[in-house]
C-alpha positions as CSV (number, residue, x, y, z in Angstrom):
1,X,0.0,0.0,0.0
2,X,1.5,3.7,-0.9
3,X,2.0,6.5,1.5
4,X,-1.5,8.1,-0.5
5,X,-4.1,4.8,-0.6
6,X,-2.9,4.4,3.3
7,X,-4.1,7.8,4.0
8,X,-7.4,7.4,1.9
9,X,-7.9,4.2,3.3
10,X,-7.2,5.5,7.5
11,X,-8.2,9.1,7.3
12,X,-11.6,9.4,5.2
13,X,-13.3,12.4,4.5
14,X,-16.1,13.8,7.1
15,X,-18.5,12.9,8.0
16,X,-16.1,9.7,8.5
17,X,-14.1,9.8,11.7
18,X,-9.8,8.3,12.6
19,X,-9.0,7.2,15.8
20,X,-5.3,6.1,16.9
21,X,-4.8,4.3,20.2
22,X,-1.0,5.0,21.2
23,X,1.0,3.7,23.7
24,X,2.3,5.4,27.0
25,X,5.3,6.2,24.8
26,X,3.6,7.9,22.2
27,X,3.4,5.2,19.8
28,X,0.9,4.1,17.2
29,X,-0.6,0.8,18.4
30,X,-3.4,0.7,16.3
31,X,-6.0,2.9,14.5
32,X,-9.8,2.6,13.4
33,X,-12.1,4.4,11.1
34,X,-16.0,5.0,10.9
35,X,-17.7,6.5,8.3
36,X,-21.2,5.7,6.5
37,X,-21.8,1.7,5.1
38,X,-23.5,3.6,2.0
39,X,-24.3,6.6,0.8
40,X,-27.7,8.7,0.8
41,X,-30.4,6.8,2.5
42,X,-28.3,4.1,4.0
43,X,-26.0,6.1,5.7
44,X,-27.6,5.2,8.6
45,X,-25.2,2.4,9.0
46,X,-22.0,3.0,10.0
47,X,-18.7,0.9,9.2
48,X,-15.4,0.7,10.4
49,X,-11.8,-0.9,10.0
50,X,-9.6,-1.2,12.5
51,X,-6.1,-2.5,12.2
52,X,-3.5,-3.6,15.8
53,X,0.0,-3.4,15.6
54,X,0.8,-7.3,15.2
55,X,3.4,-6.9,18.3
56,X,1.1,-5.2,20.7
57,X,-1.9,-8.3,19.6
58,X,-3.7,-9.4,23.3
59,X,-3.8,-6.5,25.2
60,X,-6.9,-5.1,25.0
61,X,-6.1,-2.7,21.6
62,X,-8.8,-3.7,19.7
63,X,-11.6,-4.0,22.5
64,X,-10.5,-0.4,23.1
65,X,-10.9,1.0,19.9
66,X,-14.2,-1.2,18.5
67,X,-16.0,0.3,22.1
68,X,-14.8,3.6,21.4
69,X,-16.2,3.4,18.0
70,X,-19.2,2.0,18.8
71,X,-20.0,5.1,21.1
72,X,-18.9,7.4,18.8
73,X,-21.0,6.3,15.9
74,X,-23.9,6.1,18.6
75,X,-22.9,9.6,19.5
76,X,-23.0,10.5,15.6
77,X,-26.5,9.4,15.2
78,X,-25.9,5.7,13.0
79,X,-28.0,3.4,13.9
80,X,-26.3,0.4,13.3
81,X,-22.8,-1.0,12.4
82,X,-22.1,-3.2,9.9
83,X,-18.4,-4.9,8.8
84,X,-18.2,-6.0,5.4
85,X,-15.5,-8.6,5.4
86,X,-14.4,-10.2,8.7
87,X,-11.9,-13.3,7.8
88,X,-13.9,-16.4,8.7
89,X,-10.5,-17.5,10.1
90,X,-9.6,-14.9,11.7
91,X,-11.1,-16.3,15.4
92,X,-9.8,-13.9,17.4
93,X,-11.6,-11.1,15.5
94,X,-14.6,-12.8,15.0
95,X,-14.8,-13.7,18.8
96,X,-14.2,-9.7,19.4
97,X,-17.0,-8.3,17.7
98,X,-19.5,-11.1,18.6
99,X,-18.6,-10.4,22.4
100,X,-19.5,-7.0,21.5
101,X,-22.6,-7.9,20.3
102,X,-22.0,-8.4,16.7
103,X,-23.8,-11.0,14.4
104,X,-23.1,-12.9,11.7
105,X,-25.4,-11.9,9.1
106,X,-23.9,-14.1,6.2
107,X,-20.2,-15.8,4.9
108,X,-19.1,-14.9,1.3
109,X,-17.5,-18.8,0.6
110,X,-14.0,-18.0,-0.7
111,X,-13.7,-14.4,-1.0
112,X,-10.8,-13.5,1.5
113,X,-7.3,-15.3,-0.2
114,X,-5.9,-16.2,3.1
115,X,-1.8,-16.0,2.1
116,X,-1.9,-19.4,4.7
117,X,-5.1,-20.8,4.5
118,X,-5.9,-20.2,0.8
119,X,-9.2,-19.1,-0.2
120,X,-12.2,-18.9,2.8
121,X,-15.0,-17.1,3.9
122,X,-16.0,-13.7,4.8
123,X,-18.1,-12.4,7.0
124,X,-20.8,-9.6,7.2
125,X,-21.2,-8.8,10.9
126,X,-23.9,-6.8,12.1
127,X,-25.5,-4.9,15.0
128,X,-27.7,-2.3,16.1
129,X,-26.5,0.9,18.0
């Protein structure tokens, strides 16, 4: 990824929102976005990404930053979060956002290439605010 789709990718336009969880040093340990699902009438629904520094994996990162966006698109006036492509394999993730009261509303078969596990599913995960 370039310097330029990075930025596009973790700093969207408003009404979308970037959040970066550092540590007590000052560094990046992970960052999440929100913004609208969809445009005009569905932008009711908010999404977000989130990516955890690999190293810092365990402690809490993500929990911090998928509450903290959950209240904040709550505070933004969505009505409901949806993620569009949770890796099936990816356990730990999946185990996150149902504990924080995610569903499962479907599995894409085979749209995620896994670079260990080859092709598998997606998720879309959804919830109400």
């Amino acid at each position: 990824m370039t310097a330029g789709q990075a930025h596009q990718t973790w700093f969207p336009q408003p009404p979308g929102r970037t959040v970066v969880a550092v540590d007590d040093q000052g560094a990046v340990v992970g960052i999440a976005t929100i913004r609208p699902n969809h445009g005009g009438p569905a932008a009711h629904v908010a999404n977000a990404s989130f990516l955890v520094d690999p190293e810092h994996a365990g402690r809490g990162i993500g929990r911090a930053l998928g509450a903290h966006v959950l209240d904040q698109a709550r505070a933004d006036g969505y009505r409901a979060m949806q993620f569009n492509a949770v890796v099936a394999t990816n356990s730990r993730a999946v185990a996150l956002w149902r504990s924080l009261g995610f569903d499962v509303l479907t599995t894409i078969p085979e749209a995620f290439h896994h670079p260990v596990d080859g092709y598998v599913g997606l998720h879309i995960m959804y919830r109400r605010l």
